[in-house]
N, C-alpha and C positions, 0 to 999 in steps of 0.2 A: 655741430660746427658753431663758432661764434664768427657772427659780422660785426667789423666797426666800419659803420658809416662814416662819413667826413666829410664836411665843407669845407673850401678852401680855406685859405686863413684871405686875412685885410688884403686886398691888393689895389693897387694905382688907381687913379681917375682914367678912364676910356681916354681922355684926351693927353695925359701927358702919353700913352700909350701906342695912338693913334687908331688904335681898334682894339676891339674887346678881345680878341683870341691871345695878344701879344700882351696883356696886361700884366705883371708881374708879384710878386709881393713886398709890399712894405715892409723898412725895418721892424715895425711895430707887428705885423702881420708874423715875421718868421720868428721872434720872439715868444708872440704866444702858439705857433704851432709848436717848436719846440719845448713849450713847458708843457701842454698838450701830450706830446710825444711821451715826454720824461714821466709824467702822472699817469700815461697807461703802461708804460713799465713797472711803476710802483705798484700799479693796480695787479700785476703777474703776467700782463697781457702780452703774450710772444706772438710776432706775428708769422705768419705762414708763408703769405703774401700780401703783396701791394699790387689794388689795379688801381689804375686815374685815369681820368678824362684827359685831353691830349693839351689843354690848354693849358698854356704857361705857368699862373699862378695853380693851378691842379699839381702840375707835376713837382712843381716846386716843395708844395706840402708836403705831395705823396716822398718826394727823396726825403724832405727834414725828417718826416715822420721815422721813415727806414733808419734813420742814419741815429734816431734816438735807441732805437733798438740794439743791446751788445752783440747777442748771437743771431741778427739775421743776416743768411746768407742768399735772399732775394726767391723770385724775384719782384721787381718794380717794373709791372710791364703796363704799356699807355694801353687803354681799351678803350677806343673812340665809341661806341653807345653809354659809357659816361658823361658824354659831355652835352651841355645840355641841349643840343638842339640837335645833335644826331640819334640815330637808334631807338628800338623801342625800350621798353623796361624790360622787356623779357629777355633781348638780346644784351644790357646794360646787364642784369644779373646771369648771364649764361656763364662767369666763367665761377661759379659755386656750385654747379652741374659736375666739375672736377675735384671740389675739395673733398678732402676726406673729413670722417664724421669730427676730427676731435683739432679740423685745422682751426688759425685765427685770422680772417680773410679781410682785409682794406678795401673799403671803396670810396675814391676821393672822386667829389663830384658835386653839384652847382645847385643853388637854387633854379627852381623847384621841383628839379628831377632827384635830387637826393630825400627830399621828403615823400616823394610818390615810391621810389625804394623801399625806402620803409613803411609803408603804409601795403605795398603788395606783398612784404616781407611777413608783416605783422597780420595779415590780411584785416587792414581798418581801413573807412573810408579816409579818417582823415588823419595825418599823421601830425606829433610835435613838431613845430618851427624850430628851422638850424641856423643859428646864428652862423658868422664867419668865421671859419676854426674850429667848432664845435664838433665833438666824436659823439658817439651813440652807438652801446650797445645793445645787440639782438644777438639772443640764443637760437638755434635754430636747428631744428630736430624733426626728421622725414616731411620737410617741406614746410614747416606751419613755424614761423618767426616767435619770438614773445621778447619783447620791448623789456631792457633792463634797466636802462639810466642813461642821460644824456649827459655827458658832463661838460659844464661850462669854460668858454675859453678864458672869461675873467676871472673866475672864483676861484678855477678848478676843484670845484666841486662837482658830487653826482647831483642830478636832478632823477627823481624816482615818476614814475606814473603816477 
């Protein structure tokens, strides 16, 4: 199975927001998830499904993301242990207990519960830093992760180990 990880893209100040849960994405933010999106279609990357954190700017991503996709047909479902201050990691990664060997699995989700993801993915203590927007693939074969390329939301570029 391959995971792409994912941090949100840019979104709002807490204050124009009024709380962190309601924060949204900036035009600037949906921009580059969607070149994001479009560069891991180029990449071959079909995805399977989509899970995200339940929070605004999450889900937001999580649909651009979907919606760069031509043949997917979902789904985009909210998994509250995404988000960062619910659930543990283990119940954050439970819904790859379902995929099958050769799906391509979404997980939109927050600093710095998406680098602790990858880092139990990968089993290392410490994982790469995810910028805002930023995807990261991990291969992932009878349980043991192996870290492929994180690709930037500015460059879009890969970045290697």
């Amino acid at each position: 199975m391959r995971v792409v990880l994912v941090r949100h893209g840019e979104a709002v100040d807490a204050r124009l927001a009024r709380s962190d849960e309601r924060r949204w994405l900036t035009d600037g933010g949906r921009r580059k998830v969607t070149a994001v999106g479009n560069t891991l279609v180029e990449l071959g990357l079909s995805f399977s499904c989509v899970y995200t954190s339940p929070l605004v700017r999450a889900v937001q991503t999580a649909e651009i993301l979907a919606a760069t996709q031509p043949d997917f047909d979902g789904p985009v479902e909210v998994h509250v242990p995404l988000s960062s201050d619910e659930g543990t990691v283990a119940q954050a990664l439970a819904p790859l207990d379902h995929a099958g060997d050769h799906a391509v699995v979404v997980l939109v989700s927050h600093m710095p519960k998406v680098e602790v993801l990858g880092g139990q993915l990968c089993q290392m203590d410490r994982f790469v830093s995810f910028r805002t927007g930023a995807a990261c693939l991990i291969d992932v074969d009878e349980g043991r992760g192996q870290f492929q390329w994180m690709l930037d939301p500015d460059t879009l570029k890969r970045e290697r180990p």
